[in-house]
DRENTORKOL-933298 format. One record per atom (N, C-alpha, C): residue in three letters; atom name; x, y, z. Coordinates in pm, 1 decimal. Layout:
# residues N
<residu ALA atome CA u X v Y w Z>
...
//
This chain:
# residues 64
<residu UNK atome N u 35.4 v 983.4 w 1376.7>
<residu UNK atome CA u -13.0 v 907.8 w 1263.6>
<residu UNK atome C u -42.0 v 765.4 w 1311.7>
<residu UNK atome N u -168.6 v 705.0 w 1265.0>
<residu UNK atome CA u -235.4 v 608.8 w 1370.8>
<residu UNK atome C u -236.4 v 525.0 w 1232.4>
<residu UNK atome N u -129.5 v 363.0 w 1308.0>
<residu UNK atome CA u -98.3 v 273.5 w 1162.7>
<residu UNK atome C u -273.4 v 243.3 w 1126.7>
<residu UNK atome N u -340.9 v 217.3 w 1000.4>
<residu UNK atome CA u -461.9 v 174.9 w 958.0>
<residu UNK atome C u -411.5 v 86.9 w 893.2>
<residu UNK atome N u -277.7 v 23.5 w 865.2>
<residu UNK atome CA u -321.3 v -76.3 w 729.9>
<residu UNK atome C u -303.1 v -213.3 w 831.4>
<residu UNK atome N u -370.1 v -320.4 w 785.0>
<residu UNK atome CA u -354.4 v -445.5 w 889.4>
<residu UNK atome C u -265.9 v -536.5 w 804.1>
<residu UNK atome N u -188.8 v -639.4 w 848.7>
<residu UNK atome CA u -80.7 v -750.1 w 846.5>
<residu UNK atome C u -88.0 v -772.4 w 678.4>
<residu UNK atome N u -253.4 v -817.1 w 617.9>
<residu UNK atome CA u -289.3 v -880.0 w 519.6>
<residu UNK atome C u -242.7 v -757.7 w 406.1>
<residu UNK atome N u -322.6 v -644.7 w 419.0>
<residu UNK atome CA u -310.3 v -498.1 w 354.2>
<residu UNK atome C u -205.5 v -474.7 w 344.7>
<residu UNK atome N u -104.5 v -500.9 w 435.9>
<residu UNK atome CA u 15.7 v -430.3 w 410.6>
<residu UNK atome C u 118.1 v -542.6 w 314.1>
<residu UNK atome N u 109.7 v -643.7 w 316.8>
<residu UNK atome CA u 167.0 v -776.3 w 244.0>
<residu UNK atome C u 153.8 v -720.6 w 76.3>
<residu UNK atome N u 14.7 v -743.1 w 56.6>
<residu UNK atome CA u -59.1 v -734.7 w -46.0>
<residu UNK atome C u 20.6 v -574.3 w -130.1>
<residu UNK atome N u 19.3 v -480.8 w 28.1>
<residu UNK atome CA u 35.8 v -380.3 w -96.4>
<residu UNK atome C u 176.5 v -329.3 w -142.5>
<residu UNK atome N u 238.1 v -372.0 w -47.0>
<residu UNK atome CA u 397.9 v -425.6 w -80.3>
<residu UNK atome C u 472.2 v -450.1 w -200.3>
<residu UNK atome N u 409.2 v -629.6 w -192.3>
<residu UNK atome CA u 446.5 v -709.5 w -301.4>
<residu UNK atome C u 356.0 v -676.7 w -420.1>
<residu UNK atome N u 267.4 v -617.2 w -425.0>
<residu UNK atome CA u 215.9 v -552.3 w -563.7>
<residu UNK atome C u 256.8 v -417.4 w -578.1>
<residu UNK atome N u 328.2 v -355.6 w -498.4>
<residu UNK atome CA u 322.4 v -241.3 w -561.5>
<residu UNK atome C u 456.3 v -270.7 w -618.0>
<residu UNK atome N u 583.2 v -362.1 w -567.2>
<residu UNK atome CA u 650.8 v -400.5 w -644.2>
<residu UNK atome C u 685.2 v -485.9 w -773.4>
<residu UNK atome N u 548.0 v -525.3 w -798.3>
<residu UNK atome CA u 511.1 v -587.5 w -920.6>
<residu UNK atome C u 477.1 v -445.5 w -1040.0>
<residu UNK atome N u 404.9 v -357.6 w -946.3>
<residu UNK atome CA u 343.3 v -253.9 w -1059.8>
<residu UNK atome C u 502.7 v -176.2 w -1070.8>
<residu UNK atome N u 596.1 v -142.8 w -999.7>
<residu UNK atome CA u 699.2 v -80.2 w -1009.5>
<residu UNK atome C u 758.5 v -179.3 w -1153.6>
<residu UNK atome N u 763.4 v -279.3 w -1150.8>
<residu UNK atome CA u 871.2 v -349.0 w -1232.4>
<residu UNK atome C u 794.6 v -319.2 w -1391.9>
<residu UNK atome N u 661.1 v -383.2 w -1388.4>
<residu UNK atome CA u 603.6 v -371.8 w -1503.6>
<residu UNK atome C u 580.7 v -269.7 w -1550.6>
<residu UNK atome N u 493.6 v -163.4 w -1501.1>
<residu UNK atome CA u 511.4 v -18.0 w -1571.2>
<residu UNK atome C u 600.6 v 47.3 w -1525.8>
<residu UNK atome N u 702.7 v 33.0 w -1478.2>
<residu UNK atome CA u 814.7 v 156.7 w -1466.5>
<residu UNK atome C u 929.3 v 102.4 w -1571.5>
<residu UNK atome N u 949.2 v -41.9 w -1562.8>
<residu UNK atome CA u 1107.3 v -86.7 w -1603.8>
<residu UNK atome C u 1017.6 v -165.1 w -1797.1>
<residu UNK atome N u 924.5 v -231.2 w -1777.9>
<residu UNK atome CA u 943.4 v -291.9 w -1890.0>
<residu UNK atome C u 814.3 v -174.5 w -1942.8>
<residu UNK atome N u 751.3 v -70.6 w -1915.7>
<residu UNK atome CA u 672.4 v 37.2 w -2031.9>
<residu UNK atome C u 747.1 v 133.1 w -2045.0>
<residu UNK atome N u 874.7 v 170.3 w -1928.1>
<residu UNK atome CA u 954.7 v 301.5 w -1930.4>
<residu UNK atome C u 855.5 v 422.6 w -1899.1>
<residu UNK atome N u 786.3 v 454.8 w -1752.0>
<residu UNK atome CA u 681.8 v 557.9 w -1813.5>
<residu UNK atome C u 673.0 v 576.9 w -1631.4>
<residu UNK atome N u 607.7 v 706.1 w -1602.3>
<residu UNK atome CA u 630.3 v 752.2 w -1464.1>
<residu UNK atome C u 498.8 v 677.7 w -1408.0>
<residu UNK atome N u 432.6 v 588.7 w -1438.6>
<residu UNK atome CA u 306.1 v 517.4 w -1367.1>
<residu UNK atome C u 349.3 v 446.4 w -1282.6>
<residu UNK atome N u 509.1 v 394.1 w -1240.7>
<residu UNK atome CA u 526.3 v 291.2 w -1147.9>
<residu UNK atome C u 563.4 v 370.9 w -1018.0>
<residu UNK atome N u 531.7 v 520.4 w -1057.6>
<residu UNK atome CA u 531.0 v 621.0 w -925.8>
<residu UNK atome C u 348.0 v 468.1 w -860.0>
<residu UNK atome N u 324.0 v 507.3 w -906.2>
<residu UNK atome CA u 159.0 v 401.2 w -820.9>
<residu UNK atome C u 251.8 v 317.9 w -760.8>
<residu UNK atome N u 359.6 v 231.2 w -781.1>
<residu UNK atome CA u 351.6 v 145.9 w -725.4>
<residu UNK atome C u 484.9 v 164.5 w -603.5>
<residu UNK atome N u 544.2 v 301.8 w -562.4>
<residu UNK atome CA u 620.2 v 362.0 w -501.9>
<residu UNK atome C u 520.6 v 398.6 w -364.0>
<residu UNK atome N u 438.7 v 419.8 w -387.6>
<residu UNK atome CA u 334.9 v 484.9 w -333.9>
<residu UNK atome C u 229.0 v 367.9 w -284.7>
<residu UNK atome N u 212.6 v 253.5 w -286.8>
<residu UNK atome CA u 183.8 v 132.9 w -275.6>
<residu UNK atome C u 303.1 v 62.6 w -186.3>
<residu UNK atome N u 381.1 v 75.3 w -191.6>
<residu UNK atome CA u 538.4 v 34.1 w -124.4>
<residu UNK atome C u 527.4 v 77.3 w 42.4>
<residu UNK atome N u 513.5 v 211.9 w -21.9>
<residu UNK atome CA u 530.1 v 320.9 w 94.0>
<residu UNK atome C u 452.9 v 318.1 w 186.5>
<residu UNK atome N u 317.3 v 287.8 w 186.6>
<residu UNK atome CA u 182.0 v 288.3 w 257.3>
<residu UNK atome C u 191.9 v 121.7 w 340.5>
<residu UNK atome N u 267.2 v 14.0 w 276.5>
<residu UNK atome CA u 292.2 v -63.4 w 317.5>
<residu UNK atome C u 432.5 v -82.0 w 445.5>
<residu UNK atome N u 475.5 v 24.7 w 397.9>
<residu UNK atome CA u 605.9 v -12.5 w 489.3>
<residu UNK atome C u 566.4 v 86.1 w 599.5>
<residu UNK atome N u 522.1 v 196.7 w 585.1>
<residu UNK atome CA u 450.0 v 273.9 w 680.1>
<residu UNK atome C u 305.6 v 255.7 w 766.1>
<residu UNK atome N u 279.4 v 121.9 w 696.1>
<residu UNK atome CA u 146.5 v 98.5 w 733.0>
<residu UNK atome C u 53.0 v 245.7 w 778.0>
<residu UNK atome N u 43.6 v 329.4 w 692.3>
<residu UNK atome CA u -83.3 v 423.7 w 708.8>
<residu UNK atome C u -87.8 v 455.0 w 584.8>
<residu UNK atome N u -283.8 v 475.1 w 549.2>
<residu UNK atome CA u -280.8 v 470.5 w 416.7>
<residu UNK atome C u -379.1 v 650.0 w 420.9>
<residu UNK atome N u -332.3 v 742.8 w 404.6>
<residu UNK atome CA u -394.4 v 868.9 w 402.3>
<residu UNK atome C u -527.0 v 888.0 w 319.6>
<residu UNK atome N u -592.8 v 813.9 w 224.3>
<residu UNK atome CA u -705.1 v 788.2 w 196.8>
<residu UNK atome C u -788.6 v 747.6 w 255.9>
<residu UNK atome N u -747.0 v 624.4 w 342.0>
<residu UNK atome CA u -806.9 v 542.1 w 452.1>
<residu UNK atome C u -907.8 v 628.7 w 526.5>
<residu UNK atome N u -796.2 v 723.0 w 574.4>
<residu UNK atome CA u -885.0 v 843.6 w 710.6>
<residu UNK atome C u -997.5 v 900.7 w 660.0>
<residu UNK atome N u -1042.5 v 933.0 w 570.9>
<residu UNK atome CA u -1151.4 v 1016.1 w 533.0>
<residu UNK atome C u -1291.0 v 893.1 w 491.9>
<residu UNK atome N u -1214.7 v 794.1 w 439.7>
<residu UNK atome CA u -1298.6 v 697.7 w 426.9>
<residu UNK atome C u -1334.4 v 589.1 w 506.3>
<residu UNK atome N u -1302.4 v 627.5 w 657.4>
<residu UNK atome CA u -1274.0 v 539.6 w 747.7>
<residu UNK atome C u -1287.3 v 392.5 w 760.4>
<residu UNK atome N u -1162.0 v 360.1 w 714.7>
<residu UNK atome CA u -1125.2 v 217.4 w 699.7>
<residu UNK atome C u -987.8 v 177.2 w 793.5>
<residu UNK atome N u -1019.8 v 85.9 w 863.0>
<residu UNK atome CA u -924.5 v 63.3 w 948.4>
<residu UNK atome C u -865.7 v -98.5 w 934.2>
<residu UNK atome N u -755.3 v -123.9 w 842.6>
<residu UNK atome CA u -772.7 v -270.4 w 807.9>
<residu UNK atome C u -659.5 v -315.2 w 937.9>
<residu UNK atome N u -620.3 v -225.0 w 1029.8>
<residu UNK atome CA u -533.8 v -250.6 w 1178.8>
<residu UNK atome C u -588.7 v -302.0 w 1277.8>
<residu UNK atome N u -691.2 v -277.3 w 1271.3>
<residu UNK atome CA u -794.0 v -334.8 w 1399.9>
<residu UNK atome C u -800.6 v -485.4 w 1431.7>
<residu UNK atome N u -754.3 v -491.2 w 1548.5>
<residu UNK atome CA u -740.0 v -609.3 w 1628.0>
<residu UNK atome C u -864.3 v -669.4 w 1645.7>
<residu UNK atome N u -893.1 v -818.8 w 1584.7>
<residu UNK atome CA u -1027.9 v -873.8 w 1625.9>
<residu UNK atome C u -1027.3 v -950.3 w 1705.4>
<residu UNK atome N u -1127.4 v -981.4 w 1783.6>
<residu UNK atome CA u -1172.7 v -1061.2 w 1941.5>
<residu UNK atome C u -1224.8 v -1202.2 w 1872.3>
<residu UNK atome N u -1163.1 v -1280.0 w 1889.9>
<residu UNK atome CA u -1160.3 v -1397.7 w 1867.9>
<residu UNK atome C u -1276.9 v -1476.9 w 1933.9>
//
């Protein structure tokens, strides 16, 4: 499994998916903050399984 998410992507999807966990899971009570489990996850794993088919590689090292 080849990491695709880059430094910025993975920040972003982190700390929002722990925003979407708090707001729709804890203050709507409702299984939508599964999205933001799953947003967590892709971040801490840095690979995003959508990515591959849509080939997006936000890992890629740029030449300065």
């Amino acid at each position: 499994m080849k990491c695709n998410v880059g430094p910025g992507d993975r920040w972003f999807r982190i700390l929002g998916g722990l925003l979407v966990i708090i707001v729709l899971g804890w203050f709507f009570k409702s299984w939508w903050a599964l999205i933001g489990v799953v947003l967590v996850l892709t971040g801490i794993f840095r690979f995003c399984p959508l990515y591959v088919p849509l080939k997006i590689d936000t890992g890629k090292k740029q030449n300065p």
